[in-house]
N, C-alpha and C positions, 0 to 999 in steps of 0.2 A: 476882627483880626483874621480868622480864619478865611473871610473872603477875599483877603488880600493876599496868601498865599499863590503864589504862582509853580506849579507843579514841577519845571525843569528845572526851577532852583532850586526845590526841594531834593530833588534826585540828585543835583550836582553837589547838595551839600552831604547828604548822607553819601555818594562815591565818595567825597572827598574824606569821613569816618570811613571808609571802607579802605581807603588805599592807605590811610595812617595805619589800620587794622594790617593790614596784608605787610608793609613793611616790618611792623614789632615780628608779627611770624614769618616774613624772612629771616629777621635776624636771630629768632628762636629755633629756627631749623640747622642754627651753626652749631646748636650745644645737645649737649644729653640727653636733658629734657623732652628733645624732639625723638628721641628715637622708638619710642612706645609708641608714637602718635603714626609712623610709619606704617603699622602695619595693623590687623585686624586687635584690640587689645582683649586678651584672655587672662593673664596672670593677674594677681592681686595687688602688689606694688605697680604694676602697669596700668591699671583701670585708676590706683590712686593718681599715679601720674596725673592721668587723662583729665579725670575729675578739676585736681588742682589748674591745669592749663586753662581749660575752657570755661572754666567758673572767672576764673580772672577775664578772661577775653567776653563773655559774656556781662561782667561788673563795667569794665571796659568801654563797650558796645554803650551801657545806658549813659553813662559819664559826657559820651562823646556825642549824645545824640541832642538832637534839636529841640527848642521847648515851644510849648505851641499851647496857651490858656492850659495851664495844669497839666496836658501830656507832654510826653514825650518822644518823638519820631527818629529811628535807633536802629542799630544796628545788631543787637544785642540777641535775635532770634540763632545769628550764625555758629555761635561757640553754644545753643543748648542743643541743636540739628548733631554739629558736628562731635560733639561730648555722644549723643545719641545711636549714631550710627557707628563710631570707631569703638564706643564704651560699652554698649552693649545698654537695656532697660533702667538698669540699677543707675548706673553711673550717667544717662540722659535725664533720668527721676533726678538725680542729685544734684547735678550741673541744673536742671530747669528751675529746683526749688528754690537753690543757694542764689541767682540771677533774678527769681519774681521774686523772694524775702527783700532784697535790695531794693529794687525797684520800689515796693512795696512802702518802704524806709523814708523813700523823698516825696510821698502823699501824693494828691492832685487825684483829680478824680478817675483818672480810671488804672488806679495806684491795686484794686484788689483784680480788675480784669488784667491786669498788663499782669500781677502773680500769679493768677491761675492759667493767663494762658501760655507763658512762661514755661511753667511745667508740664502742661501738656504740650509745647511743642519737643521737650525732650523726652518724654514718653512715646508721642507719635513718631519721632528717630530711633529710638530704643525698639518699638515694635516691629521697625523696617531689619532693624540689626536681627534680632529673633526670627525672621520671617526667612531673610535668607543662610543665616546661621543652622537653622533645623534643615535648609532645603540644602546645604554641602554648597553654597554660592558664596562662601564670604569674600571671593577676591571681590564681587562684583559692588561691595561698601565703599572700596577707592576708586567708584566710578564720579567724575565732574557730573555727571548729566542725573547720576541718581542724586546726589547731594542739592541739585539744580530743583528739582521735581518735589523733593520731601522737603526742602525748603518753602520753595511755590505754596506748598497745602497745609503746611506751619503756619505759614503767613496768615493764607487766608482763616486758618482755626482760629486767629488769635483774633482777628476783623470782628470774626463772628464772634468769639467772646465781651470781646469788647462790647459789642452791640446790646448784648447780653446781660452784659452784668454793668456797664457803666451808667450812671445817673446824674445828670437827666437825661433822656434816652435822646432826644432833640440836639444836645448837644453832643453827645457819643456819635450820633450818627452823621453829622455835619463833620465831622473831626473824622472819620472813620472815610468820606467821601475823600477829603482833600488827601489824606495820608497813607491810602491802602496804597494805591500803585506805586508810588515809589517805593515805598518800607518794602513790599513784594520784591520790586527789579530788583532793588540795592538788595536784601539780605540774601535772595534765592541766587543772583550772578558772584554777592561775595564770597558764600558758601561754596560752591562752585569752584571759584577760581580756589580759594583758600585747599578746599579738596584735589586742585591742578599743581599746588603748589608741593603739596606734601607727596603723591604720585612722583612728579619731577624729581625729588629731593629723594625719593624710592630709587626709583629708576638709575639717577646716576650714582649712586652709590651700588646700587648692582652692575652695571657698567665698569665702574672702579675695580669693583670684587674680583667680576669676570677674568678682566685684563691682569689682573693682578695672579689671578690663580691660572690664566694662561700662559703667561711667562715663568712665573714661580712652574709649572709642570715639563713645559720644555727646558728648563734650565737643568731640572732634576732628572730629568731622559738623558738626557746629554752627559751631565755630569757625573752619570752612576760606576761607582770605584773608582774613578778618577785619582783622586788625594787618600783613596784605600791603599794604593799603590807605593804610597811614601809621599809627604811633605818636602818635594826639593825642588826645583827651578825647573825642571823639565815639567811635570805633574803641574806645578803650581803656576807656567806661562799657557797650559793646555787649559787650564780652569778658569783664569784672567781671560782671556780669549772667548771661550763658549759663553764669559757672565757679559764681557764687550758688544760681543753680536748681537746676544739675545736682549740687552737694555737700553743700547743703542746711547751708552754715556760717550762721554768726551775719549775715558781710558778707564783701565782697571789696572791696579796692584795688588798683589798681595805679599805680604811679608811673615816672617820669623819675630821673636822679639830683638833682633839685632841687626837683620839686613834684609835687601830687598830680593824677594825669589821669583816673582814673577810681573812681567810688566808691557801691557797690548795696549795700543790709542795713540793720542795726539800727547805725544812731548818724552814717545819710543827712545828716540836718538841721544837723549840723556838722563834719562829714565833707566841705569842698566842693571840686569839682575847681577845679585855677587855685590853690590855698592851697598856702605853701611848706612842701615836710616839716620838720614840727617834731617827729618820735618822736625819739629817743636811738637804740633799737632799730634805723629804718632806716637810722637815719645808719651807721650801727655795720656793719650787715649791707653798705651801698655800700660805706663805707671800705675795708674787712676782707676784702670777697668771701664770706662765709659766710652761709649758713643761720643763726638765731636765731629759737630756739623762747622765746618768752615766755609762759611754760604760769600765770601767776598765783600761785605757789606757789615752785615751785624759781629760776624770773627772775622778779622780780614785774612787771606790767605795770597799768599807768596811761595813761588815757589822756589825751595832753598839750592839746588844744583844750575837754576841759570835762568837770567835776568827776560830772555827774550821769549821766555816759554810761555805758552798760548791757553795754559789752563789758568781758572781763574777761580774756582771754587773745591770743596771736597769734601766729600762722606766719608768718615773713618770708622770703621766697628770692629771691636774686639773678635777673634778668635778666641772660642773660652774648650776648655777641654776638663780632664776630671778634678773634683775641688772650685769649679770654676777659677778655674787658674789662665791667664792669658797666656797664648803658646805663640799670638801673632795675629795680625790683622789683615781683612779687607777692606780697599779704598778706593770708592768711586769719586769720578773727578767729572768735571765737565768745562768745556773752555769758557773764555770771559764772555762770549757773544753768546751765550746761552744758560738759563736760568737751568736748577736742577729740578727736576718732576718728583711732585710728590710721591707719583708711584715708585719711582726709582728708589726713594727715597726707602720708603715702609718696605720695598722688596729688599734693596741694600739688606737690612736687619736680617730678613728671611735667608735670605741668601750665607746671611753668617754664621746663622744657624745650621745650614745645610753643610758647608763646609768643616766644621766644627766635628759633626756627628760624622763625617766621611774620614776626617782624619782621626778620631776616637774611636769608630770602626776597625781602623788599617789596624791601629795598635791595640786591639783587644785580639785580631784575631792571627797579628805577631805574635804575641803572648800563647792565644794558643799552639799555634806553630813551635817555637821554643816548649812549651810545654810539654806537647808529644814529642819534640826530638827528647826534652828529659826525663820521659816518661822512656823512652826505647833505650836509653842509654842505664836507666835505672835496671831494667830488664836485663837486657845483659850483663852490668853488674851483680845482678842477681843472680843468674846464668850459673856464669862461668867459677867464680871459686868454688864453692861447692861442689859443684857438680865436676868440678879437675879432682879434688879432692877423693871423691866420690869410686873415678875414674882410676886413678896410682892407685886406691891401693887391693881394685882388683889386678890392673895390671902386676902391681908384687905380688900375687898371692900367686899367677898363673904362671909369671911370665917361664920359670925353671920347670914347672910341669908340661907345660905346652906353649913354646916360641912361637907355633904358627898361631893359634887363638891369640894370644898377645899382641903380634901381629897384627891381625885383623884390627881388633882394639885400637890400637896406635891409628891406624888406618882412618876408624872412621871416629876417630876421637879429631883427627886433621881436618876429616870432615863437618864434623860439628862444628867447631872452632873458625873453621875459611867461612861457614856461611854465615854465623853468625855475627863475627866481626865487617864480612863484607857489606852488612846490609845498614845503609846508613839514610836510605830512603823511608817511609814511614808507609810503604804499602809493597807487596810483594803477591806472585800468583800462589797460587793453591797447590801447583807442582813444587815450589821454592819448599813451601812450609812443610807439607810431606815430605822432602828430603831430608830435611833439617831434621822436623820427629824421625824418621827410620835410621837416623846416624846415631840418634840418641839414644833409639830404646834398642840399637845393637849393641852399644855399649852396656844397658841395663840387663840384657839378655845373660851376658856373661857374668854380671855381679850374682844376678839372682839364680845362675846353675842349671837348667832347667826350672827351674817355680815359676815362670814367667811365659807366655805365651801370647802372640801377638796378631794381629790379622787386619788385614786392608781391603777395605769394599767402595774404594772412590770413582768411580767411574770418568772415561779417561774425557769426556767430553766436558767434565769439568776444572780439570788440570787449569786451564789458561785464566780462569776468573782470579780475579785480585780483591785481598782482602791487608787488612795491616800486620804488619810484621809483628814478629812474637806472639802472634794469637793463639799458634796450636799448642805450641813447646809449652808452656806454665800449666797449662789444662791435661797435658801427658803426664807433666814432672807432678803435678797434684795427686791426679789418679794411681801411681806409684807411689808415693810418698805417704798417703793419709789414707791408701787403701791397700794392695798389694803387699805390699810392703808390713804389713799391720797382721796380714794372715798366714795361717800354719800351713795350708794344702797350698797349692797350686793356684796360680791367678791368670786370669786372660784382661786383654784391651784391645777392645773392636777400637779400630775409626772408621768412620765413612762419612759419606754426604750425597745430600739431595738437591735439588733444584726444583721448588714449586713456583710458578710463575715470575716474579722478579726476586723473589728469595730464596738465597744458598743457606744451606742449614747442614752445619757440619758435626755429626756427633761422636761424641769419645765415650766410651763405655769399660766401666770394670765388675770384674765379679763378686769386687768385698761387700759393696751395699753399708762401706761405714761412715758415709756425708753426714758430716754433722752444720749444720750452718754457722757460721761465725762474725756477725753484723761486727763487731768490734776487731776485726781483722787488723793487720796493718797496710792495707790497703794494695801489698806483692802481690803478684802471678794472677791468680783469677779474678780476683778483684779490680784488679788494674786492668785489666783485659775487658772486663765488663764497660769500665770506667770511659775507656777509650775509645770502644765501639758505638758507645751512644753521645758522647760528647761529639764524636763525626758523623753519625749518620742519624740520631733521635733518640729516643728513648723506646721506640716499638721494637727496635735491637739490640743486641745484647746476648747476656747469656742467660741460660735456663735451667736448673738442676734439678732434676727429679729424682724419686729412691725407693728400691726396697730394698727395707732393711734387711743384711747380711744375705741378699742375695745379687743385685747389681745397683749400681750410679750410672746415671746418662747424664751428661755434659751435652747441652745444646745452644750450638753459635747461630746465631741470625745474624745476617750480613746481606744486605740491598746485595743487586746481583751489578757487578764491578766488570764490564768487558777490558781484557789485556788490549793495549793497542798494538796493530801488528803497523810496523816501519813500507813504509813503501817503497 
């Protein structure tokens, strides 16, 4: 029988196991499964993968091979090569064994040569894995042409095995004539291509990635504060618009949970922003929380404002914001003459996300905004009763002793009071703030009679730099109030400040030295002061308060260095 073999038929039947072979792993390269096999395998569930795939493709290979006086002519060397080279030793040893015990299973005489050289053909892929693994080469494992070559020499190991161990050696070797050349083409070209297959299946899925993460990057250039801006029709047709150009859909919308705020593409002219959502589909996707693909065919889509309109399909994705709560959607469309891109599609989602965190952005850092205005409003709440209080009842004590100091008093009591209320802004210069202190601690001057002494070392070059309002006044009213104030002799209060390379450092200084720290504070005047300077500019700024005991306090402001803008 063997003489009646004819060689090209033998090669046509094992392509033909070869190209069954290569379509199972087309259509194994659509799932999971396949994505271990992509790339060099290292991790432990990943080498299990590999194991399981190629041990079956290798079971496979024998099932589908030719039978020929007790051998059998197979395909079956391809998945122990390929288990060898992407799996590394271990996992070629194992795929080889698990493929020659099989083998091994359905007898015939060269049932012990076909299991041992079985295993060594995943051994000798396993070694090629190691070889270029220790040399820093493993891209060069998803080469067709090495797959092609360690295939080639598998092959012939297994001949010679065969030779080998098979009995009787007259008939081993008459079977070993007829059989070597094609089992070689067919395993070492299937391998090969099987290796061209998964490469391809690499490649355009990098390809996707690429395209995917170049558009998602221009999208996000483009779109940066956009929707930080506020959530309305202007903001949200400028976002519609840059997501239209950049995805090249049909059209883009996006909406509120009640109506439509922005809307660029084909089906503009009654598509208008201000109209309340009328689709089913958004209502559906708000209600629900879910994505809803209206692809035209499996959901049909229609669209609800006019009968002649030219789009034919649509992407709907939630806008989710804090709670994952929906606040409104984005919705890609595409007309009926055009199918929607998957990339579109996966970018859509991304792109939801983007918008999402842009408008959860604006209003986190409204929040703060409102914050620090109630943070300055607290502050002069703070301010002012007290310290008018403060103020009457030196003014009674003086005013029939001496009308002109009373005077005075009145004077720069107007002054305190005009800057304080005028400042409705959350940042103010360094000249603003020392006015406001020297209106304050002249009023203090005359409560304390002489006991009070004051002095200013600011150098006038830094007048103009801008810092936030209320910063110096609570830090003077402290220094007076928890120190000064507290002593029997006489007390002085430097201020002044420095300028070291992009940092203004402005210090207030007393003579009591009676700082006591107060972590459980109620959060007023310096601590709020602290609170505020590093919530806008970091945590490397702030305040600083160093002491000696019962002889001075230094109060130290860090503040980024703030140029005044001058009006052209």
């Amino acid at each position: 029988m063997l003489e009646d073999i004819n060689h090209l038929a033998l090669i046509g039947s094992l392509m033909q196991q070869m190209c069954v072979y290569l379509v199972i792993a087309y259509l194994l390269s659509k799932t999971p499964l396949f994505a271990p096999l992509m790339q060099v395998t290292v991790r432990l569930p990943d080498k299990l993968v590999c194991y399981l795939v190629f041990s079956g493709f290798c079971i496979m290979g024998t099932y589908l091979g030719f039978q020929i006086e007790g051998a059998i002519a197979n395909t079956r060397a391809i998945g122990a090569v390929l288990g060898g080279l992407l799996g590394g030793p271990v996992v070629g040893l194992a795929v080889g064994l698990t493929g020659g015990l099989h083998r091994y299973s359905l007898g015939g005489f060269t049932d012990t040569a076909c299991a041992v050289s079985t295993t060594l053909e995943g051994l000798i892929a396993g070694g090629v894995h190691l070889y270029l693994m220790r040399r820093h080469r493993a891209e060069q494992l998803l080469n067709p042409m090495l797959a092609l070559g360690t295939t080639l020499f598998a092959e012939i190991t297994q001949m010679i095995v065969i030779l080998l161990l098979a009995q009787p050696f007259d008939q081993a070797a008459r079977l070993v004539a007829h059989i070597a050349l094609p089992m070689i083409l067919t395993n070492a070209f299937g391998a090969a291509l099987f290796m061209r297959l998964i490469l391809d299946r690499r490649e355009t899925l990098e390809k996707y990635s690429i395209a995917f993460s170049a558009k998602a990057l221009r999208i996000a250039e483009r779109s940066v504060g956009v929707l930080m801006q506020g959530f309305n029709k202007h903001n949200c047709t400028r976002m519609a618009s840059i997501i239209q150009e950049e995805t090249g859909v049909g059209a883009v919308a996006i909406t509120d949970c009640e109506k439509l705020l922005g809307f660029v593409g084909v089906g503009a002219d009654h598509h208008l922003p201000g109209a309340p959502i009328s689709s089913p589909h958004t209502i559906d996707a708000i209600a629900h929380n879910e994505v809803i693909y209206a692809d035209g065919a499996t959901l049909p889509y229609t669209c609800s404002l006019s009968k002649d309109c030219k789009l034919g399909s649509s992407l709907i994705i939630p806008l989710r914001g804090e709670g994952n709560r929906v606040f409104g959607t984005i919705k890609l469309y595409e007309p009926k003459s055009k199918f929607f891109s998957s990339l579109n599609r996966t970018l859509g989602e991304g792109i939801a996300r983007l918008l999402s965190n842009q408008v959860l952005a604006g209003r986190i850092e409204e929040q703060k905004r409102l914050l620090a205005q109630s943070e300055i409003k607290l502050l002069q709440a703070q301010i002012n009763p007290h310290f008018l209080f403060n103020a009457l009842n030196t003014l009674a004590a003086i005013i029939r002793r001496d009308p002109e100091a009373a005077r005075q008093i009145v004077h720069y009591l107007s002054t305190f009071f005009r800057k304080s209320l005028k400042r409705v802004g959350d940042e103010a210069t360094l000249k603003d703030e020392i006015e406001h202190v020297d209106a304050y601690l002249h009023i203090e001057l005359a409560r304390f009679a002489g006991r009070l002494d004051v002095g200013f070392a600011v150098p006038d070059d830094l007048l103009h730099l801008r810092l936030p309002t209320f910063s110096l006044q609570p830090i003077v009213e402290n220094a007076i109030k928890y120190g000064i104030s507290q002593m029997i002799e006489p007390g002085r209060i430097t201020i002044s400040a420095q300028r070291k390379d992009d940092v203004l450092t402005i210090f207030v200084e007393d003579s009591a030295g009676l700082y006591q720290p107060r972590p459980d504070g109620d959060g007023l005047g310096m601590n709020l002061v602290d609170r505020r300077i590093k919530i806008r500019y970091g945590n490397a700024y702030g305040i600083e308060v160093t002491c000696e005991p019962e002889c001075w306090t230094r109060v130290a402001i860090r503040l980024p260095i703030s140029e005044e803008l001058v009006p052209c």
